[in-house]
C-alpha positions in Angstrom: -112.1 -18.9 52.6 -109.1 -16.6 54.2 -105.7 -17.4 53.6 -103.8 -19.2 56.5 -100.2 -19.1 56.0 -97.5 -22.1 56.5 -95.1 -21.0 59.0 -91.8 -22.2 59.1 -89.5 -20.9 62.4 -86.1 -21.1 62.7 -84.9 -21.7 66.5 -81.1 -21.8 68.2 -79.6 -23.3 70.9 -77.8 -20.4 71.6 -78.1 -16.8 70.9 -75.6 -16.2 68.0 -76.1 -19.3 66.7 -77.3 -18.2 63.3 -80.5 -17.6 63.6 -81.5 -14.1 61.3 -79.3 -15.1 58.7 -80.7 -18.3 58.2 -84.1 -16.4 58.0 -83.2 -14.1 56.1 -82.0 -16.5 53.5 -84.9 -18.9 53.5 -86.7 -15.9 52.9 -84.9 -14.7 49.6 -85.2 -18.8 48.7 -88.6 -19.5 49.4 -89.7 -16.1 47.7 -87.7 -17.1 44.9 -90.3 -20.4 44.4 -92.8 -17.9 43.9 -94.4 -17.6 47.7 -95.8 -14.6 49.2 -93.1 -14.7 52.1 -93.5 -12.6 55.1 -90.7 -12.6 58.2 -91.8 -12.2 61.9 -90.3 -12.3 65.4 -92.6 -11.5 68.3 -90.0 -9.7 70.1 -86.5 -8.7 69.5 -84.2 -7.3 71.5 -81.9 -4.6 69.7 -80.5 -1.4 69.6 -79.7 -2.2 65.8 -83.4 -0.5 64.6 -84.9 0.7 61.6 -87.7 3.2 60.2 -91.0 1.7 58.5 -94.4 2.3 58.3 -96.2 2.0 61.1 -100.1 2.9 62.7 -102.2 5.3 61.0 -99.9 6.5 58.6 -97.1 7.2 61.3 -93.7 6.0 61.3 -92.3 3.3 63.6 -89.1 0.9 64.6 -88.4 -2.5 64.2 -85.3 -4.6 64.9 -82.7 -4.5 61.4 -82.5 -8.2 60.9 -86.8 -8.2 60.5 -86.3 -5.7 58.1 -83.4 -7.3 56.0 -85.6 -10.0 56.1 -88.4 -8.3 54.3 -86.5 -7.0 51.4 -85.3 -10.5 51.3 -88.2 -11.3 50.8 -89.6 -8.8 48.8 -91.5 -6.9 51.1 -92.2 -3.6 52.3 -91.5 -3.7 55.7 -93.8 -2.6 58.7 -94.3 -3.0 62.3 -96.0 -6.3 62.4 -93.1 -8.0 61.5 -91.4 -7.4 64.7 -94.5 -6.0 67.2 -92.4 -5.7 70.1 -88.3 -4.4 70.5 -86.7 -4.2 73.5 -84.1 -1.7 73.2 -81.4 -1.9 75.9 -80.4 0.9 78.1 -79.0 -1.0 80.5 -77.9 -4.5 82.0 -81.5 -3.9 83.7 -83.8 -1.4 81.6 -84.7 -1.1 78.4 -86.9 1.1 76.0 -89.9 -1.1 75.0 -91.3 -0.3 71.7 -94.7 -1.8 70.7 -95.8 -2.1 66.7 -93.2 0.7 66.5 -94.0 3.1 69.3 -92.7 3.5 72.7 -94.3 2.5 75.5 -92.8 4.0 78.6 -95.6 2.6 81.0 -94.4 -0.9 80.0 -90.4 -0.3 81.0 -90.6 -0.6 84.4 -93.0 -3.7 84.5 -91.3 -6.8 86.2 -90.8 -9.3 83.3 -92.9 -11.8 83.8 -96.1 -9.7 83.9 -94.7 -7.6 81.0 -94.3 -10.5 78.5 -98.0 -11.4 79.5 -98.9 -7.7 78.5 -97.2 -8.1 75.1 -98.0 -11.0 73.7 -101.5 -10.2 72.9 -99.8 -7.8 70.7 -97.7 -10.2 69.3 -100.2 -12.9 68.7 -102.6 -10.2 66.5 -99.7 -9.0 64.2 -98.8 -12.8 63.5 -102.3 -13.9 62.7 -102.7 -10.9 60.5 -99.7 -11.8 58.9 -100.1 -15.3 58.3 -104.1 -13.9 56.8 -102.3 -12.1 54.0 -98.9 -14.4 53.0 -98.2 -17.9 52.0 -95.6 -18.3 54.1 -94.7 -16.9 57.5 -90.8 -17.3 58.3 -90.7 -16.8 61.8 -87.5 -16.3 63.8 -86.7 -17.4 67.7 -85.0 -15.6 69.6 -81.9 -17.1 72.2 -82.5 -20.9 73.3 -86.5 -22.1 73.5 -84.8 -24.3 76.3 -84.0 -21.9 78.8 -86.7 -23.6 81.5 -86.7 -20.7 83.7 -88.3 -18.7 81.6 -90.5 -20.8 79.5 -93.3 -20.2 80.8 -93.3 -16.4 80.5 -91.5 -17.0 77.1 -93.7 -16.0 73.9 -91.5 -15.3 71.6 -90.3 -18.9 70.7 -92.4 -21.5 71.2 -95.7 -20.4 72.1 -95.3 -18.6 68.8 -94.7 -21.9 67.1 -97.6 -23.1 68.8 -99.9 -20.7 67.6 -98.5 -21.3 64.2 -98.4 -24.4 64.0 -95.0 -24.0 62.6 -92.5 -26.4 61.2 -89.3 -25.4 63.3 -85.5 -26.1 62.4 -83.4 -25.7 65.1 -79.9 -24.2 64.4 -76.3 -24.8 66.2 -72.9 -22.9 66.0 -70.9 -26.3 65.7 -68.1 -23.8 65.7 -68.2 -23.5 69.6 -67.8 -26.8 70.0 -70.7 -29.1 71.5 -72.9 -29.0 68.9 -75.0 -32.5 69.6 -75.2 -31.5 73.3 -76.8 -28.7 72.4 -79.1 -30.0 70.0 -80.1 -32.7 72.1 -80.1 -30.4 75.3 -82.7 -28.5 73.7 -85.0 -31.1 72.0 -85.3 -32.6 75.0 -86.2 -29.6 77.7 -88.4 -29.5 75.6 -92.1 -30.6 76.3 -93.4 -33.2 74.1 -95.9 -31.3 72.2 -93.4 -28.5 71.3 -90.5 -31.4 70.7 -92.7 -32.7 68.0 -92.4 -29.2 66.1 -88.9 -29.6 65.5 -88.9 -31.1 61.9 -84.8 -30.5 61.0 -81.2 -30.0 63.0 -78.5 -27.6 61.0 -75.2 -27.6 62.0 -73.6 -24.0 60.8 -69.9 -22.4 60.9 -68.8 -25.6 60.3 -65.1 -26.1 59.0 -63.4 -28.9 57.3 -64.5 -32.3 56.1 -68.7 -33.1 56.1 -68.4 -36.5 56.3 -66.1 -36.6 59.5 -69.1 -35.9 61.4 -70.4 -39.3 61.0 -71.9 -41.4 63.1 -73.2 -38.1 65.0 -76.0 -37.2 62.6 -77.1 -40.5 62.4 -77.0 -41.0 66.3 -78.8 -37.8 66.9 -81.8 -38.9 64.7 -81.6 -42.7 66.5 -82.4 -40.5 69.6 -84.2 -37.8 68.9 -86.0 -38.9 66.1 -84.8 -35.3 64.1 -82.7 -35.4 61.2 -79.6 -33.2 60.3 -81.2 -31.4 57.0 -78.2 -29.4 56.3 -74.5 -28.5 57.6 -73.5 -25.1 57.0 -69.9 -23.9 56.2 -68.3 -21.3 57.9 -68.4 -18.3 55.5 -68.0 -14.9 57.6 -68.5 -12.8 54.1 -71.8 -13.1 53.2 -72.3 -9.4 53.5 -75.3 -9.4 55.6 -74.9 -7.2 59.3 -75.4 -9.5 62.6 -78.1 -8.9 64.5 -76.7 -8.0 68.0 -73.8 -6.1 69.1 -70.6 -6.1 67.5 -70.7 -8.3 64.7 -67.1 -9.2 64.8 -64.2 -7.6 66.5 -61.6 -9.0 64.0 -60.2 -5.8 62.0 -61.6 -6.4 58.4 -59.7 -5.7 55.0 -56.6 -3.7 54.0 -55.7 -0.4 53.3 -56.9 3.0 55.4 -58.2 1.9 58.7 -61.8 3.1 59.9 -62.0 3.4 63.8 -65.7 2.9 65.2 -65.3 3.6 68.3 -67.0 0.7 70.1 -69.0 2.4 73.4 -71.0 0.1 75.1 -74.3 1.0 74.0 -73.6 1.5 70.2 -76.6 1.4 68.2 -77.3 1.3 64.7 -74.2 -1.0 63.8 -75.8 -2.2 61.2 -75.1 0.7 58.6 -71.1 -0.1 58.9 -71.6 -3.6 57.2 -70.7 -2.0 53.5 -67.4 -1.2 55.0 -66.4 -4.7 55.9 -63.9 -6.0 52.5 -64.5 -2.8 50.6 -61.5 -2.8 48.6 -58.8 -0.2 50.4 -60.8 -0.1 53.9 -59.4 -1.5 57.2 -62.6 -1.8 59.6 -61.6 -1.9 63.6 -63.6 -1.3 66.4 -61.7 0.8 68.7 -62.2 1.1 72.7 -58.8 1.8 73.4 -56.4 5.4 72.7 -53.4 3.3 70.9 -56.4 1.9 68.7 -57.1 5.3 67.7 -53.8 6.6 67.1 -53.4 4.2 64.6 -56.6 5.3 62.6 -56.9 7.4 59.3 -60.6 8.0 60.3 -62.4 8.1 63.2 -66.5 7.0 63.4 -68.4 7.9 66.4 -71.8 5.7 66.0 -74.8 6.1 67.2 -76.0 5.3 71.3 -78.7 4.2 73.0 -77.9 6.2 76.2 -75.7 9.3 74.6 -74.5 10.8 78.4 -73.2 7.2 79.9 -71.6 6.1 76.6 -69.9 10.1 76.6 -69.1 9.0 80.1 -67.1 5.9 79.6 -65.6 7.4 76.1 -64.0 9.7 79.0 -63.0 7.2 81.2 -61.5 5.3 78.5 -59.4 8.5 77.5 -60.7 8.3 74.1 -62.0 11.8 74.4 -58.1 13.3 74.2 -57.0 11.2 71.2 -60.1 12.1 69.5 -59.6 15.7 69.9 -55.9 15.1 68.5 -57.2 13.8 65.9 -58.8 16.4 64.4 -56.7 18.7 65.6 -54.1 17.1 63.1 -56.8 17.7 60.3 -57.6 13.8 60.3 -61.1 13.1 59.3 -64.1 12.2 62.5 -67.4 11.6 61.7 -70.3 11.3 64.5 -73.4 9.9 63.2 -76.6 10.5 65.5 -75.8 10.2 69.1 -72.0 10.3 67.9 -73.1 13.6 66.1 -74.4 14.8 69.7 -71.2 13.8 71.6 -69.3 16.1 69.2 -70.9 18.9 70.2 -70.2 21.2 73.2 -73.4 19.9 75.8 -76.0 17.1 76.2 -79.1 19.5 77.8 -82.0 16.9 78.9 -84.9 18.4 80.8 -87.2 15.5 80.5 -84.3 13.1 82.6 -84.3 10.9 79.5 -80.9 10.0 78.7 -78.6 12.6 81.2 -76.9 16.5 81.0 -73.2 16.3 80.1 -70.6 18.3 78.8 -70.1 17.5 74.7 -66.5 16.8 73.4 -66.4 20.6 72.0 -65.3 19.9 68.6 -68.4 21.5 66.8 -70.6 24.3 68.0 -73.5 22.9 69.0 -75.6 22.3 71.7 -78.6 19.0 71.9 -81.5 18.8 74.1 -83.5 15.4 74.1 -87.3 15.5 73.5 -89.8 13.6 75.0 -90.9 12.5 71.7 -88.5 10.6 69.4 -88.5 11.3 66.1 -88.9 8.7 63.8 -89.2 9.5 59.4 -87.2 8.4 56.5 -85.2 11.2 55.0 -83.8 12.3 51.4 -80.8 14.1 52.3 -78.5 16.5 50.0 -75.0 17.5 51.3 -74.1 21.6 50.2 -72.5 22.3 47.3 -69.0 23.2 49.1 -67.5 21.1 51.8 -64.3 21.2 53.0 -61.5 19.0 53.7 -61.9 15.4 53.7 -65.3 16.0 52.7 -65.1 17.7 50.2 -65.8 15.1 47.8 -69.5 14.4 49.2 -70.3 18.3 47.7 -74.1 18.3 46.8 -73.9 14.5 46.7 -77.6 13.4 46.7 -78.5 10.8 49.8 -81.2 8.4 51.5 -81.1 7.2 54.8 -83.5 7.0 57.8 -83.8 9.6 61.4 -84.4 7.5 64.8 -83.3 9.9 68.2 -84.7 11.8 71.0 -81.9 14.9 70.7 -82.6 17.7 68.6 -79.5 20.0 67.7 -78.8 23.5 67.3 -76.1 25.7 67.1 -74.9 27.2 70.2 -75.6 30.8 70.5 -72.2 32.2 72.0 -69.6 30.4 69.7 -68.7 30.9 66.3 -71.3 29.3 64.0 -70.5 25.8 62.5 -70.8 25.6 58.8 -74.1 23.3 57.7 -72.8 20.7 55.6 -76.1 18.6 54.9 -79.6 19.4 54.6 -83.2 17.4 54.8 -85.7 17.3 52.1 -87.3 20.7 53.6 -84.2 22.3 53.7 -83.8 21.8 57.1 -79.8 21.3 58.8 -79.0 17.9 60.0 -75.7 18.3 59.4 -72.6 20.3 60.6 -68.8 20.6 59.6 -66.0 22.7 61.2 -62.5 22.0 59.8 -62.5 18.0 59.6 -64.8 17.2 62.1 -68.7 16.0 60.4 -71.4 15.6 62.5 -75.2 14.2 61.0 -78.2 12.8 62.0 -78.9 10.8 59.1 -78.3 6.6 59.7 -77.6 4.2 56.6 -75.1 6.8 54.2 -73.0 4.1 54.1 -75.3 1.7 52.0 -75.1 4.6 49.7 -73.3 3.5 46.8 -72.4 6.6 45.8 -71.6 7.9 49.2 -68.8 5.0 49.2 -67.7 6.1 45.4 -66.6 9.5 46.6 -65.1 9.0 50.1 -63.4 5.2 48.8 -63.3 4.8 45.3 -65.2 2.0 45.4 -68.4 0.3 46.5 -69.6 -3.2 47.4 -72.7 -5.4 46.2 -76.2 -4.9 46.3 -78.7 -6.0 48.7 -80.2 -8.1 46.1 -76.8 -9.7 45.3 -76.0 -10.3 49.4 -79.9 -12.0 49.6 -79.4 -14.0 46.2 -76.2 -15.0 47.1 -77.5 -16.3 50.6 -80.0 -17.9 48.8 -77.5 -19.9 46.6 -75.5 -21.0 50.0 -78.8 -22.6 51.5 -80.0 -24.2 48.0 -76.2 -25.7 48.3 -76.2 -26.9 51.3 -79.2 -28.4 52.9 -80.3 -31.9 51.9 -82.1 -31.9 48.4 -85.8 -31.6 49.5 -85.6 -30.8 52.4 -86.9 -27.0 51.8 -90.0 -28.0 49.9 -90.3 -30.8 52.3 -90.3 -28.3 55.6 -94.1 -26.2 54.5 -96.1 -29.1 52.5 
């Protein structure tokens, strides 16, 4: 007889709410009991991406929090796990990738008839999934209850149909209007997908537990749902948020790190090490005083490299940059922030947009039709200068996800290559303080963090154990075990 996994899914009210962290830690718990855990979500929307396995031995993308949640878990992860990601371009378009591939066909189809499209796809990698696991934890995404778009909607609970998955359904209480929301939502709800909903849990909340009585017990007289746990607010758990900036509160003490916060960063994900590292200030800057003020500057990565260059110009950002290195002050552009730095965006395919480059290394990028997708052992040469001087023929790991491929330009001085692939290859420049690279996750390097701070932060395994802990703490005793029998 084939294994059918349980499936447990955890839903929000709101977007934010709490969702992939809560996944992500019910995955390092249930693991942890000995299960054969597996995480899904049918589609996520993200530019936060990383590299996996994929089809026929190619490499793909899936959305960073379905890939936490698989080393939470203990678990390879591959496309399955997150079949479709929307990746935005826009407030109207985005890139639609599908079990880790682009499909530009699919970009321009009205939404409706595009999620109708996908969820076949999304349907085969869960019941594939759920063939080979004991446990399927399944993440929603934004409210179920959003009744404009439930019909088209497959990613929350026509999933948890097809499942036939316990669901939890998780609140910021922080926001205020917790119970609204939670009642709100069970009851948009139709009755057959109301019945899924086995557990509330309250999260970020602050202060005394028990001053939230009678409210618990007055949801459950209506609803018939208990409240199976109330979370505390704990903002240092040391896992990355999902979506966006996770938090633009500056973080820590000491020299301040500037990520300069264009409006379609990607990749944010990587900078989480550098949020409490002992002697790092973490701000995200958008403005030229917030720059001025920086010991480093970080240009991230970009979903659409020419606008973001664009409104890095408008924003007058592009002066204070160049001042800054002028004064010998270290900047670092990772990926599209790597193609920004150099002297002109060149795309001949009218995928992403020609534009002058900030001139600060010698280089020119011209986007590809194909992206290019691969994991990649990195080494840095034996003799940098500067402020990087300490990362000389340091040993590194990360991943490669862009369109741009960059070379130096033919009429300027040539920039010195200051880190190489596996093959030998350049993916990395330096001229005076200025670093440009294509290789995401250096960061969550320890020893990448050792020789540029002195110091480094805990492990992945510690950050999942330790969310682990804070769930085991703090929802009712039984009420995990109770959720999948």
């Amino acid at each position: 007889m084939s294994r059918q996994a349980k499936a447990l899914m955890v839903l929000g009210t709101t977007s934010g709410a709490g969702k992939s962290w809560l996944t992500t830690a019910l995955c390092r718990w249930y693991a942890r009991q000995g299960l054969k855990v597996a995480p899904f979500k049918a589609q996520n929307m993200s530019n936060n991406a990383r590299v996996v396995p994929g089809l026929q031995g190619r490499m793909g993308e899936i959305g960073s929090a379905q890939y936490f949640q698989a080393l939470a878990a203990g678990r390879q992860p591959e496309v399955r796990m997150n079949p479709v990601l929307l990746k935005p371009e826009a407030d109207t378009k985005s890139q639609v990738v599908v079990l880790g591939e682009v499909h530009a066909e699919l970009n321009a189809t009205p939404w409706r008839e595009r999620s109708e499209k996908l969820w076949p796809h999304a349907r085969a990698a869960l019941h594939a999934l759920m063939a080979e696991n004991d446990l399927l934890l399944i993440e929603g995404a934004g409210s179920p209850a959003e009744i404009n778009l439930h019909s088209s909607d497959y990613v929350n609970m026509r999933t948890a149909r097809e499942a036939r998955a316990a669901c939890l359904l998780v609140t910021d209480i922080d926001r205020g209007g917790a119970f609204a929301h939670l009642y709100g939502t069970h009851q948009l709800l139709p009755p057959e997908e109301r019945a899924l909903i086995q557990g509330f849990v309250l999260n970020r909340f602050r202060g005394d537990a028990r001053l939230l009585s009678p409210g618990p017990e007055q949801l459950q007289a209506l609803t018939g749902v208990p409240t199976v746990a109330t979370l505390p607010m704990w903002r240092g758990h040391g896992l990355p948020e999902e979506d966006g900036v996770f938090d633009d509160q500056p973080t820590g003490a000491g020299q301040t790190i500037a990520v300069v916060a264009y409006p379609r960063l990607s990749n944010l994900d990587e900078f989480q090490p550098l949020r409490g590292l002992p002697g790092v200030r973490l701000v995200w800057a958008r403005s030229p005083a917030e720059l001025q003020a920086a010991d480093w500057i970080i240009l991230p990565g970009s979903k659409a490299v020419a606008a973001d260059l664009a409104w890095l110009r408008e924003q007058r950002l592009d002066a204070a940059i160049a001042a800054h290195a002028t004064a010998g002050r270290p900047v670092l552009g990772i990926c599209g922030g790597l193609q920004m730095l150099g002297e002109a965006l060149l795309d001949p395919h009218a995928l992403d947009g020609n534009a002058p480059g900030l001139g600060l290394l010698p280089l020119v990028t011209q986007f590809e039709r194909e992206k290019l997708l691969r994991p990649c052992q990195a080494r840095f040469e034996s003799e940098l200068a500067g402020p990087w001087a300490a990362l000389g023929a340091l040993a590194a790991s990360g991943y490669e996800i862009h369109h741009g491929r960059t070379a130096q330009h033919p009429s300027l001085a040539t920039a010195a290559v200051a880190l190489r692939d596996e093959l030998g290859q350049p993916i990395g420049w330096q001229q005076g303080s200025v670093l440009g690279h294509y290789v995401h996750g250096l960061f969550e390097q320890p020893a990448v963090l050792q020789a540029l701070f002195g110091a480094s932060g805990p492990s992945l395994d510690q950050v999942f154990d330790g969310l682990a802990d804070f769930v085991d703490a703090h929802f009712q005793p039984g009420a995990l075990p109770a959720l999948i029998r």
